[in-house]
MDTraj code that builds the backbone (N, CA, C; nanometers):
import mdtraj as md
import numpy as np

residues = "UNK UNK UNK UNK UNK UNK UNK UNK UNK UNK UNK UNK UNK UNK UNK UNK UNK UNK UNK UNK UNK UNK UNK UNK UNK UNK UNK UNK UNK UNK UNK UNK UNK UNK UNK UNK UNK UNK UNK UNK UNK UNK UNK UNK UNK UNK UNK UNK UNK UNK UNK UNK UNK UNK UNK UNK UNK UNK UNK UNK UNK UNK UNK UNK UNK UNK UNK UNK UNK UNK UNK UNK UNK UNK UNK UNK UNK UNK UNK UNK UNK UNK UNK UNK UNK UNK UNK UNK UNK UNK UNK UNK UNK UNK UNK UNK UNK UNK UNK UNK UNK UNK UNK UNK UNK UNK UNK UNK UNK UNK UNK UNK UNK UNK UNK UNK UNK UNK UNK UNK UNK UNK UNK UNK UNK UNK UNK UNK UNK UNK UNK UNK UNK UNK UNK UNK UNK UNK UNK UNK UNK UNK UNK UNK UNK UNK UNK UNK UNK UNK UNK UNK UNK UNK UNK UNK UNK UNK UNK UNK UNK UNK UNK UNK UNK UNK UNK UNK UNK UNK UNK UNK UNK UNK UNK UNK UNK UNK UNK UNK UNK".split()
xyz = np.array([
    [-2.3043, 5.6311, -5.8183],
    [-2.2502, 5.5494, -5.9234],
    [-2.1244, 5.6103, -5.9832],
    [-2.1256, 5.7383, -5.9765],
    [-1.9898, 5.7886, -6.0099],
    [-1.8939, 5.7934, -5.9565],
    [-1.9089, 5.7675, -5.8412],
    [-1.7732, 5.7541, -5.7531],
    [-1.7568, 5.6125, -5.7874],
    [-1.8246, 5.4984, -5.7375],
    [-1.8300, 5.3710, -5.7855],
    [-1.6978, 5.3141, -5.9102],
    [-1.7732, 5.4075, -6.0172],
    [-1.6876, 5.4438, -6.1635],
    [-1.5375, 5.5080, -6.1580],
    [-1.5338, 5.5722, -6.0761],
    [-1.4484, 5.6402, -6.0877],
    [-1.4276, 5.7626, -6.1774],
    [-1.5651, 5.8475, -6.1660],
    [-1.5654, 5.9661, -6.2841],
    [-1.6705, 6.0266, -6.2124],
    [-1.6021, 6.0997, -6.1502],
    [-1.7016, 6.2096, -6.0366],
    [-1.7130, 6.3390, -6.1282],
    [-1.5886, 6.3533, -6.2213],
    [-1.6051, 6.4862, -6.2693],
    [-1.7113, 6.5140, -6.4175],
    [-1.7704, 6.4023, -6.4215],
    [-1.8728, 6.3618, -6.5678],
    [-2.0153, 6.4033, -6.5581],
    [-2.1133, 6.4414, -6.6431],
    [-2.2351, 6.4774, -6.6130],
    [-2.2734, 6.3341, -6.6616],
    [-2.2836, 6.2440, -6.7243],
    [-2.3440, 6.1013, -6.7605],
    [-2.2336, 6.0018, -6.7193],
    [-2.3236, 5.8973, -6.7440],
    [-2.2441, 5.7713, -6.8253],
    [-2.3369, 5.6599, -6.8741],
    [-2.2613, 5.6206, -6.9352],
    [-2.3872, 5.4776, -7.0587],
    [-2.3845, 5.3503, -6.9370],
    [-2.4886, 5.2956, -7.0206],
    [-2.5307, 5.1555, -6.9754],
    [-2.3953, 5.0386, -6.9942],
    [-2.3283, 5.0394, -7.0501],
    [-2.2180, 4.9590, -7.0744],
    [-2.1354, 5.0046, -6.9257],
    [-2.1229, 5.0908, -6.9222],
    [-2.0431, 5.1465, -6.7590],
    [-2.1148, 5.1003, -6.6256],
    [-2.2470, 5.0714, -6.6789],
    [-2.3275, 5.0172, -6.5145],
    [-2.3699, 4.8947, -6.5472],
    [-2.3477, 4.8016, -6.6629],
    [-2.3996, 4.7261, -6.7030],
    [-2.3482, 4.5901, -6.6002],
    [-2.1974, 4.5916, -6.5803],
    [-2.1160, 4.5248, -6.5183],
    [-2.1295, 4.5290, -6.3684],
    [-2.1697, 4.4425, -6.2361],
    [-2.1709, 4.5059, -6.1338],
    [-2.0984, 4.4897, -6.0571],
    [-1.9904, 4.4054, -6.1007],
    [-1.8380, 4.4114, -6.0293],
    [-1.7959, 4.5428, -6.0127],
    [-1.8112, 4.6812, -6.0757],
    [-1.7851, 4.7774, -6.0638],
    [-1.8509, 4.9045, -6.0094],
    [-1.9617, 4.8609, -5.9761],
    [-2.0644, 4.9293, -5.9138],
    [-2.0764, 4.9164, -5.7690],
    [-2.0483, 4.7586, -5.7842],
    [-2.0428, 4.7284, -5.6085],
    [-1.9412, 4.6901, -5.5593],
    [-1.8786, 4.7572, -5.4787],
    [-1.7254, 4.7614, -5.4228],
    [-1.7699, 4.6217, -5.2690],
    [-1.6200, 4.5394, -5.2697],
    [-1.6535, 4.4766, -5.1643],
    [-1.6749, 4.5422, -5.0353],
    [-1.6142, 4.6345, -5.0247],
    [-1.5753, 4.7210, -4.8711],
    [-1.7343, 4.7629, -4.8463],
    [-1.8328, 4.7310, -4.8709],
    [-1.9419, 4.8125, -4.8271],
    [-2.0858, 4.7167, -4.8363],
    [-2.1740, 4.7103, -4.7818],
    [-2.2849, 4.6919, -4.7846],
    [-2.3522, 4.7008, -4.9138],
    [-2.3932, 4.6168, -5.0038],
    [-2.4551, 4.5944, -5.1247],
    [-2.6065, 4.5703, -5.1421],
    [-2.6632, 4.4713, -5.0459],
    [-2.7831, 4.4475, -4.9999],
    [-2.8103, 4.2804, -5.0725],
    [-2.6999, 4.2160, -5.1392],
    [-2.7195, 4.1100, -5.1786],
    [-2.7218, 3.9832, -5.0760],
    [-2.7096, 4.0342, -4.9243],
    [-2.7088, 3.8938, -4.8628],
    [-2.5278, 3.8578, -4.8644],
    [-2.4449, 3.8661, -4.8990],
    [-2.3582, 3.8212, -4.9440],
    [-2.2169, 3.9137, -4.8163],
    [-2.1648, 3.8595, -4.7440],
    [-2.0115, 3.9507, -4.6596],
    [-1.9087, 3.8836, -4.7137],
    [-1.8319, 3.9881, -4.8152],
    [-1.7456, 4.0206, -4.8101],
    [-1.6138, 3.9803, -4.7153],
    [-1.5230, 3.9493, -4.6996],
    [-1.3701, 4.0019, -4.6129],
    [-1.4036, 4.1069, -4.5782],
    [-1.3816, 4.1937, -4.7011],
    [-1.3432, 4.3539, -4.7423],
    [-1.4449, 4.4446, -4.6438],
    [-1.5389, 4.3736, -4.6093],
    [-1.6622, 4.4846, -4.5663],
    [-1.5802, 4.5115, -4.4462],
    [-1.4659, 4.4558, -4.3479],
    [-1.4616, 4.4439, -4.1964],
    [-1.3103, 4.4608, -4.1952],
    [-1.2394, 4.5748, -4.1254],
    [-1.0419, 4.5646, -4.1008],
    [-1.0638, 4.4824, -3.9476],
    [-1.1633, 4.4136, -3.8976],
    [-1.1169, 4.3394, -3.8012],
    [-1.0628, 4.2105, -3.8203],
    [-0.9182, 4.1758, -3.7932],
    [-0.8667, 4.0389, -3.8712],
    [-0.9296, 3.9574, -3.7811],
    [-1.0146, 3.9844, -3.6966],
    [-1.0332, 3.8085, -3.6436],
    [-1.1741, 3.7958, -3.7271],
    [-1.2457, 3.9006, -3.7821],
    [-1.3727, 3.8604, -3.8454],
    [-1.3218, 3.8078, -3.9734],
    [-1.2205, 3.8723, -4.0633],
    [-1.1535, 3.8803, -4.1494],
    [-1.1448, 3.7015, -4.1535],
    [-1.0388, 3.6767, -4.0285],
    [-1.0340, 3.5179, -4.0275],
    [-1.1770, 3.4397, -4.0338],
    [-1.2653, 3.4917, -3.9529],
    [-1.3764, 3.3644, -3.9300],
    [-1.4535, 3.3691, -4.0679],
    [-1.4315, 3.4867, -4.1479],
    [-1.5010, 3.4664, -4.2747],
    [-1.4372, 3.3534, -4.3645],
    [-1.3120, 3.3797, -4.3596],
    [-1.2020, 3.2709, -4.4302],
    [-1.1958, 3.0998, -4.3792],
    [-1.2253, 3.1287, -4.2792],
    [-1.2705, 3.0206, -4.2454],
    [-1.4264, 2.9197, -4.2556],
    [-1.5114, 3.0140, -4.2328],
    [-1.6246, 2.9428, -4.3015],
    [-1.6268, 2.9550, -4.4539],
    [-1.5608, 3.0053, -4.5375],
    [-1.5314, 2.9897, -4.6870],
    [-1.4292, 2.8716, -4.7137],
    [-1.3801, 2.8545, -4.5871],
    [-1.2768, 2.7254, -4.6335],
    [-1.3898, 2.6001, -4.5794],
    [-1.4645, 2.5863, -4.4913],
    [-1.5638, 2.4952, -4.4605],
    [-1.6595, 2.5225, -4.5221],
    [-1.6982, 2.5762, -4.5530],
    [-1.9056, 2.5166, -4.6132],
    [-1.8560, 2.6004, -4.7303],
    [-1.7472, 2.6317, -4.8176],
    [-1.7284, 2.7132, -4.9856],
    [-1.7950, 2.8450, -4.9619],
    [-1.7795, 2.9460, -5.0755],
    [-1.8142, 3.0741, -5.0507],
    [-1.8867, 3.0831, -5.1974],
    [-1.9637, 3.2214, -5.1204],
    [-2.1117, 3.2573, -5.1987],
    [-2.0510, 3.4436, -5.2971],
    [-2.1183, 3.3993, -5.4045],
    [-1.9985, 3.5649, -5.5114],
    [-2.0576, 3.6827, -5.4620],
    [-1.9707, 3.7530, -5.3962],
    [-2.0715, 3.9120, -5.3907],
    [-2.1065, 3.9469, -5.4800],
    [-2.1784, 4.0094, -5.4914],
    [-2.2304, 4.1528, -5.6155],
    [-2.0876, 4.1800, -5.6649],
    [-2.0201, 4.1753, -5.6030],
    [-1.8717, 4.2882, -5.6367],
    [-1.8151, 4.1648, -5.7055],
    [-1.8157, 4.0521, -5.7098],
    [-1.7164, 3.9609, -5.7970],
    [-1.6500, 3.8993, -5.6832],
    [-1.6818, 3.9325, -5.5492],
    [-1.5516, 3.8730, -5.4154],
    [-1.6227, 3.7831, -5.3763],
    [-1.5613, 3.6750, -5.2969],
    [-1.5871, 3.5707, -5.2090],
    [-1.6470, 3.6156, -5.1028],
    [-1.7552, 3.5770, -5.0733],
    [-1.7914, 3.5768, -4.9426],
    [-1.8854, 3.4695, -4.8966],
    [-1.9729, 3.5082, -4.7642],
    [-2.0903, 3.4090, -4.6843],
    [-2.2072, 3.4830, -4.7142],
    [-2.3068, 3.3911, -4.6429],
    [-2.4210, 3.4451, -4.6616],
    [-2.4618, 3.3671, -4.5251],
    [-2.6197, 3.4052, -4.4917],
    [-2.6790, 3.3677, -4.3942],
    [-2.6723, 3.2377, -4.3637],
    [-2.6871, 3.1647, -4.4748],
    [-2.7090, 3.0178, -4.4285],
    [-2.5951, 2.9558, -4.4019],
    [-2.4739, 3.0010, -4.4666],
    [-2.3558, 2.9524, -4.4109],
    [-2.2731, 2.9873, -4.2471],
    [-2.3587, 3.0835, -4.2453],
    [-2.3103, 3.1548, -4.1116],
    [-2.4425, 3.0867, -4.0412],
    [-2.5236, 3.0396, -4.0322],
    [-2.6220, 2.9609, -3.9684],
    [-2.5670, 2.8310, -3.9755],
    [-2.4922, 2.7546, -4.0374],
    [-2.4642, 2.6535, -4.0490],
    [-2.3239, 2.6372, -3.9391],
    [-2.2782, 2.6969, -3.9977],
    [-2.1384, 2.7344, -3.8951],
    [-2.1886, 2.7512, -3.7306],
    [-2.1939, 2.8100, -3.7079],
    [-2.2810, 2.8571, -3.5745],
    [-2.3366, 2.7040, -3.5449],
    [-2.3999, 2.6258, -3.5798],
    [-2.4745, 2.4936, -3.5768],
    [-2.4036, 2.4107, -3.5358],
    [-2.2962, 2.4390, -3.6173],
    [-2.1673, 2.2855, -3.6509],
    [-2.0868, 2.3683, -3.5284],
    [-2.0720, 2.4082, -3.4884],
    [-1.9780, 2.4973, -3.3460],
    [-2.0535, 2.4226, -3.2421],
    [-2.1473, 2.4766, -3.2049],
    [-2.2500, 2.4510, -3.0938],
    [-2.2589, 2.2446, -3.0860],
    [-2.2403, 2.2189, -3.2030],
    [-2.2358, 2.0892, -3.1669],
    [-2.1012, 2.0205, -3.1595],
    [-2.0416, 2.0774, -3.2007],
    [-1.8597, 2.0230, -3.1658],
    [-1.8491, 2.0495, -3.0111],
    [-1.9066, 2.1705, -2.9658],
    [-1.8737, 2.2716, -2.8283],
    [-1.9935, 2.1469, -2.7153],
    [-2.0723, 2.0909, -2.7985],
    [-2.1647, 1.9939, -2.6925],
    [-2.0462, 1.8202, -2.7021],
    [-2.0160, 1.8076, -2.8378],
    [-1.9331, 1.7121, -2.8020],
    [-1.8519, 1.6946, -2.7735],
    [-1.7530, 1.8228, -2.7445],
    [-1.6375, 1.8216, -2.6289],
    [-1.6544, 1.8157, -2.4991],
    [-1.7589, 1.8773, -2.4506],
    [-1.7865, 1.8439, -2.3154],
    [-1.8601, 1.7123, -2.2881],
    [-1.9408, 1.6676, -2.3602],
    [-1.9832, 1.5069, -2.3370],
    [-1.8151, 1.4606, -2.3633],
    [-1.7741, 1.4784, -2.4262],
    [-1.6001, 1.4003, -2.4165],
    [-1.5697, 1.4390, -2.2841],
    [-1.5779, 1.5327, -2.1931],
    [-1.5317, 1.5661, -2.0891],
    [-1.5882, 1.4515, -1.9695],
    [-1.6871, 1.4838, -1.9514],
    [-1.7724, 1.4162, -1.8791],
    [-1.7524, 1.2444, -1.8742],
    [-1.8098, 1.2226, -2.0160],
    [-1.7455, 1.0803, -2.0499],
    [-1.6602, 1.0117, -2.1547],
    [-1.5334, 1.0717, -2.1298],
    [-1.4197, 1.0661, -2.2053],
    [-1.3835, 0.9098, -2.2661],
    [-1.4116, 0.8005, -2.2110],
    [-1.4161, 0.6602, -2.2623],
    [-1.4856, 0.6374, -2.3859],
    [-1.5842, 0.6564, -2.3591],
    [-1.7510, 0.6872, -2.4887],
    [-1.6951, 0.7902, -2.6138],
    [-1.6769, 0.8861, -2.5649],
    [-1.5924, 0.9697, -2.6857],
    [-1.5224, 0.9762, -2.7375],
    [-1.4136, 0.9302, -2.6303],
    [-1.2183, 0.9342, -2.6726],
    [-1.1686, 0.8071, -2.6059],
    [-1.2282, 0.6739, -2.6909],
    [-1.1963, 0.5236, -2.6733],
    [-1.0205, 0.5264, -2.6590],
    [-0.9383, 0.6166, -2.7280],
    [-0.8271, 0.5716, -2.7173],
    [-0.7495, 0.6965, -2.6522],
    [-0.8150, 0.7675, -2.5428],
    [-0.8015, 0.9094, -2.4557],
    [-0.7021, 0.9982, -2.5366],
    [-0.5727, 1.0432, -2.5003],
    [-0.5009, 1.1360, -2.5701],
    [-0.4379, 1.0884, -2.7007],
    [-0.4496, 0.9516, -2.7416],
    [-0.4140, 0.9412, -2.8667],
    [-0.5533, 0.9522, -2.9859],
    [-0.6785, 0.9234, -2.9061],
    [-0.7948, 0.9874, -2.9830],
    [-0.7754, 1.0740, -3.1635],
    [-0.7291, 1.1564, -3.1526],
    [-0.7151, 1.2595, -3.2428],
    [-0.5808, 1.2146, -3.3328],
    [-0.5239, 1.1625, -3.2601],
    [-0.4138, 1.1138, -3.3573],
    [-0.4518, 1.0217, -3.4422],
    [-0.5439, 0.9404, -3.4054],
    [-0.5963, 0.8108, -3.4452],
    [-0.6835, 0.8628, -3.5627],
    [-0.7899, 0.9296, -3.5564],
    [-0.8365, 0.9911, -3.6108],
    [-0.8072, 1.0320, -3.7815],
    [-0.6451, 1.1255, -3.7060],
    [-0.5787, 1.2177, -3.8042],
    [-0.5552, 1.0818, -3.9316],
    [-0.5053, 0.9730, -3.8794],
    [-0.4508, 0.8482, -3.9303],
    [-0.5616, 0.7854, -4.0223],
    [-0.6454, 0.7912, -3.9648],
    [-0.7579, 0.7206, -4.0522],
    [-0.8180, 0.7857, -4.1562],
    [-0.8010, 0.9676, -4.1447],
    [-0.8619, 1.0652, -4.2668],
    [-0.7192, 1.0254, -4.3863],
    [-0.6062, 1.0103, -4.3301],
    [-0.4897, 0.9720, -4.4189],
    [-0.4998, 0.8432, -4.5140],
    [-0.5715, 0.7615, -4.4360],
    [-0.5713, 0.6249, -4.5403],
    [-0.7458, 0.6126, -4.5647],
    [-0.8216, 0.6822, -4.5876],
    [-0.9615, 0.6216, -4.5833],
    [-0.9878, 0.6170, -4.7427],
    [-0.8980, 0.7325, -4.7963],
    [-0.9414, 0.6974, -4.9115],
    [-0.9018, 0.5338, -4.9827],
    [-0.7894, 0.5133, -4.9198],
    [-0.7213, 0.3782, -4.9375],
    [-0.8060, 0.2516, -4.9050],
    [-0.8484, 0.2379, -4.7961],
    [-0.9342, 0.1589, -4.6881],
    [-1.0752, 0.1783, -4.7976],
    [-1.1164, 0.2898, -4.8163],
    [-1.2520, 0.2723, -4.9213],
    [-1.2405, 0.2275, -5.0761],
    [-1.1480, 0.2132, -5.1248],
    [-1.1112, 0.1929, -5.2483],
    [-1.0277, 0.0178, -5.2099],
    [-1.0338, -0.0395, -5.0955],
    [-0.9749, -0.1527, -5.1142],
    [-1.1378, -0.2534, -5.1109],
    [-1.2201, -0.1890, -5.0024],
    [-1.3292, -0.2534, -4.9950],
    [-1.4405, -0.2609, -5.1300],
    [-1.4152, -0.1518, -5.2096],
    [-1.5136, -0.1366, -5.3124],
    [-1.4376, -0.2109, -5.4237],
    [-1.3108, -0.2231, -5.4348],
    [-1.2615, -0.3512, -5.5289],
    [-1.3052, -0.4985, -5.4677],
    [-1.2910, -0.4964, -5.3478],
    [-1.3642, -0.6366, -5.2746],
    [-1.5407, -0.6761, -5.3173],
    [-1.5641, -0.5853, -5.3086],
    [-1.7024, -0.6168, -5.3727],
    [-1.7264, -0.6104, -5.5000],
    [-1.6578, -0.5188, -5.5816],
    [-1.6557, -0.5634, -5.7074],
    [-1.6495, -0.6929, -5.7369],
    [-1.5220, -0.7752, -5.6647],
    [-1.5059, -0.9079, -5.6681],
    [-1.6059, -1.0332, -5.6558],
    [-1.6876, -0.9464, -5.5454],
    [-1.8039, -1.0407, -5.4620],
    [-1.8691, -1.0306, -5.5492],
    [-1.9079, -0.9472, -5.6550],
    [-2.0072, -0.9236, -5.8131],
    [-1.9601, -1.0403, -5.8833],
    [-1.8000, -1.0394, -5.9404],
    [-1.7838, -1.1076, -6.0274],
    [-1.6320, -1.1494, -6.0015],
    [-1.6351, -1.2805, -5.9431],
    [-1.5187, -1.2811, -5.8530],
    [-1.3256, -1.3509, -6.0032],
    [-1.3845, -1.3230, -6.1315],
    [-1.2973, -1.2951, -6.2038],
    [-1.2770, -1.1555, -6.2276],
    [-1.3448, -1.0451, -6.2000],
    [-1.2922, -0.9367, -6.2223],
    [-1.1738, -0.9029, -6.0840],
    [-1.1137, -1.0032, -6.0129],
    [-1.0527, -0.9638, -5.8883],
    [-0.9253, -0.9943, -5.9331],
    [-0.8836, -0.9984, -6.0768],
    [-0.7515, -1.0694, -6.1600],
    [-0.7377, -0.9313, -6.2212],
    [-0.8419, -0.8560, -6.2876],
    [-0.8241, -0.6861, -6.3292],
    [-0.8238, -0.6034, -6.1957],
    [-0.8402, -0.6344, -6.0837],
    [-0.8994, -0.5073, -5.9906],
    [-0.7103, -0.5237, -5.8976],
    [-0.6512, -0.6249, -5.9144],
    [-0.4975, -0.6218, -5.8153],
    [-0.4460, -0.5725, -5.9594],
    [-0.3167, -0.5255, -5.9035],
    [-0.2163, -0.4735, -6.0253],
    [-0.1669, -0.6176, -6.0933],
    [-0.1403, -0.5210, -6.2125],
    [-0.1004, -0.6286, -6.3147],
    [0.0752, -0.6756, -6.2803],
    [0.0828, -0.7391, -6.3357],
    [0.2147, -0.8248, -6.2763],
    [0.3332, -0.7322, -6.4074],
    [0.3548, -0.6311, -6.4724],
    [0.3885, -0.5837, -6.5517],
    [0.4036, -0.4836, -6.4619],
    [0.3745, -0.3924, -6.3915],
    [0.3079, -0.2963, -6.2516],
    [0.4404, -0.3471, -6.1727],
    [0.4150, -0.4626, -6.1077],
    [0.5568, -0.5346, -6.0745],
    [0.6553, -0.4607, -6.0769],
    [0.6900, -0.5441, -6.2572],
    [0.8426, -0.5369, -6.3166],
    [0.8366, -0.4147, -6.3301],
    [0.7599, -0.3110, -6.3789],
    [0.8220, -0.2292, -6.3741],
    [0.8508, -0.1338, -6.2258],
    [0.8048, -0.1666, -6.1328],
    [0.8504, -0.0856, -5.9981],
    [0.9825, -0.1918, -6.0027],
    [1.0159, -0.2929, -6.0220],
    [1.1562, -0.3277, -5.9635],
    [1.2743, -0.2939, -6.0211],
    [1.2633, -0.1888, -6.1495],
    [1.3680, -0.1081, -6.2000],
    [1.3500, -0.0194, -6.1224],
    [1.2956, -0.0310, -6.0027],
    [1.3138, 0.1873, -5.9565],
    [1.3409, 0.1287, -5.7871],
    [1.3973, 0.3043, -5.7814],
    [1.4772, 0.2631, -5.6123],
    [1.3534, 0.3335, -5.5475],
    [1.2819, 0.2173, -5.4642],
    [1.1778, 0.2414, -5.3867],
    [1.1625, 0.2529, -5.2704],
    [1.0643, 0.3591, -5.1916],
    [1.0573, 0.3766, -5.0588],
    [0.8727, 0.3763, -5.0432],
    [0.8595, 0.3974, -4.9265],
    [0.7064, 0.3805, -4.9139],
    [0.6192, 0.5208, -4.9702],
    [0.7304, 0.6390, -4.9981],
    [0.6392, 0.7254, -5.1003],
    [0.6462, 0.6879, -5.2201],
    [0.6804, 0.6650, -5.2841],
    [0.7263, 0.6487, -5.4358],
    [0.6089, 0.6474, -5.5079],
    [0.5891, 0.7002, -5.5687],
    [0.4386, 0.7325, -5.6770],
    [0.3915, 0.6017, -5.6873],
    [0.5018, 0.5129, -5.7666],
    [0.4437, 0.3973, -5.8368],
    [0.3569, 0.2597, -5.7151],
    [0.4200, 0.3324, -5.5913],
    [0.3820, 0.2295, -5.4421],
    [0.2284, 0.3369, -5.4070],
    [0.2324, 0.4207, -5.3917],
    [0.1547, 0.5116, -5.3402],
    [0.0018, 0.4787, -5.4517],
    [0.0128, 0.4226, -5.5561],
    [-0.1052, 0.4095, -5.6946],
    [-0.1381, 0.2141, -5.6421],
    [-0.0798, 0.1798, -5.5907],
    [-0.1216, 0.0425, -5.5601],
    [-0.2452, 0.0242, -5.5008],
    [-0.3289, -0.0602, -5.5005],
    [-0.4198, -0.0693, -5.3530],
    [-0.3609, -0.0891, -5.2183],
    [-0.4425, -0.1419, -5.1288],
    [-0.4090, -0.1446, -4.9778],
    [-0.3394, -0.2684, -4.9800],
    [-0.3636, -0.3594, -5.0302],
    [-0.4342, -0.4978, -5.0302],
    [-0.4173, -0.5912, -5.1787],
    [-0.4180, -0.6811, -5.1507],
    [-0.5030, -0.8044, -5.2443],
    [-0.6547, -0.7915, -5.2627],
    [-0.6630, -0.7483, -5.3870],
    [-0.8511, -0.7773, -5.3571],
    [-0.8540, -0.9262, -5.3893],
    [-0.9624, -0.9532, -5.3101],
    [-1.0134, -1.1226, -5.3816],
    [-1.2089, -1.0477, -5.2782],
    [-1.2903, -1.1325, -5.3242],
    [-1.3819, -1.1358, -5.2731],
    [-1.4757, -1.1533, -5.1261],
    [-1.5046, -1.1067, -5.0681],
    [-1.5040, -1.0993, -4.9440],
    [-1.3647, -1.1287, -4.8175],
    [-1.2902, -1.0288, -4.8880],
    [-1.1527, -1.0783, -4.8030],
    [-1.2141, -0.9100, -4.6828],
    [-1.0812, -1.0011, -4.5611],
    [-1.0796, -0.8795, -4.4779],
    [-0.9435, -0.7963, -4.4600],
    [-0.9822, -0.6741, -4.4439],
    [-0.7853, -0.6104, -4.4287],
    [-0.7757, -0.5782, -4.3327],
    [-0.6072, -0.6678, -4.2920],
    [-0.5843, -0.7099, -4.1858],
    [-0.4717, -0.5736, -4.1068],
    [-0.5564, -0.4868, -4.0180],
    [-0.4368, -0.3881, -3.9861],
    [-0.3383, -0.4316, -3.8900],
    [-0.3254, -0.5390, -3.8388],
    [-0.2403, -0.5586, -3.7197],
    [-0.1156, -0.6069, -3.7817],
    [-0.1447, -0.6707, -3.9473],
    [-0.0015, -0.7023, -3.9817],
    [0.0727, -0.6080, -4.0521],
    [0.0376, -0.5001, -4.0345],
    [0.0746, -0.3952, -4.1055],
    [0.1832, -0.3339, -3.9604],
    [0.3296, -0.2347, -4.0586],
    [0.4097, -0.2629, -3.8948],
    [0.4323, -0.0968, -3.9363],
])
top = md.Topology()
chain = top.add_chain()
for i, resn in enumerate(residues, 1):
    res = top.add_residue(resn, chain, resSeq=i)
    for name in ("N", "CA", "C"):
        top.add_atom(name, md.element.get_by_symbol(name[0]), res)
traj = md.Trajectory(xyz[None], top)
């Protein structure tokens, strides 16, 4: 504990000094909480795969106050591998079934994580509508929304375009991607 502290040359120290265990337990080492560290490993590719399952399944607090994993996340990981690693090769095998639109697959994909929040927020105003098909006069922008985007020099980022819905809501409507260019 005194090295820990940083006071090797002391015969005591109080409870206020060990009370804290951010300071007792250094990341670089084995704690016994279940919990790895970065710090425990100078190998950067472990270094990475820790950072990486902390960027996928969030990270668990060491003893020491640091980010790290724990078993179940590293069981989980390992899980979610083994089944990506089975559905690439069923993509191999039968690439139609998997990858309907072959090398643009993933692009398609990428496209749809880009607008889903859009695409889910046009359908859940649609049903709002289908509830109460006058609330579909509050759920489209107000015509004030309009006028004021037509004082501004607009492009397809522009905040005030980007806060719109997809769409017209009205009640059981469908959105139509093919007229979209």
């Amino acid at each position: 504990m005194l090295d820990y502290l940083g006071k090797q040359d002391v015969e005591c120290i109080c409870l206020d000094e060990v009370s804290d265990t951010t300071k007792l337990f250094t990341p670089d080492h084995f704690n016994g909480d279940g919990v790895i560290a970065q710090q425990i490993t100078g190998d950067e590719t472990l270094v990475k795969a820790i950072n990486l399952i902390i960027e996928c399944y969030g990270a668990e607090q060491d003893r020491s106050g640091e980010p790290g994993i724990n078993k179940e996340k590293l069981d989980q990981f390992f899980e979610d591998a083994k089944t990506l690693s089975s559905w690439l090769a069923e993509a191999e095998l039968s690439p139609q079934e998997i990858l309907p639109l072959n090398e643009n697959t993933a692009a398609a994909a990428a496209l749809f994580e880009q607008i889903q929040a859009k695409v889910d927020d046009f359908f859940t105003r649609c049903q709002l509508a289908v509830f109460d098909e006058k609330s579909a006069l509050s759920l489209n922008p107000a015509d004030e929304l309009y006028l004021a985007l037509s004082q501004q020099s607009l492009d397809s980022g522009s905040e005030g375009i980007a806060a719109l819905p997809i769409a017209i809501v009205a009640a059981g409507k469908k959105l139509a991607f093919k007229s979209w260019r």
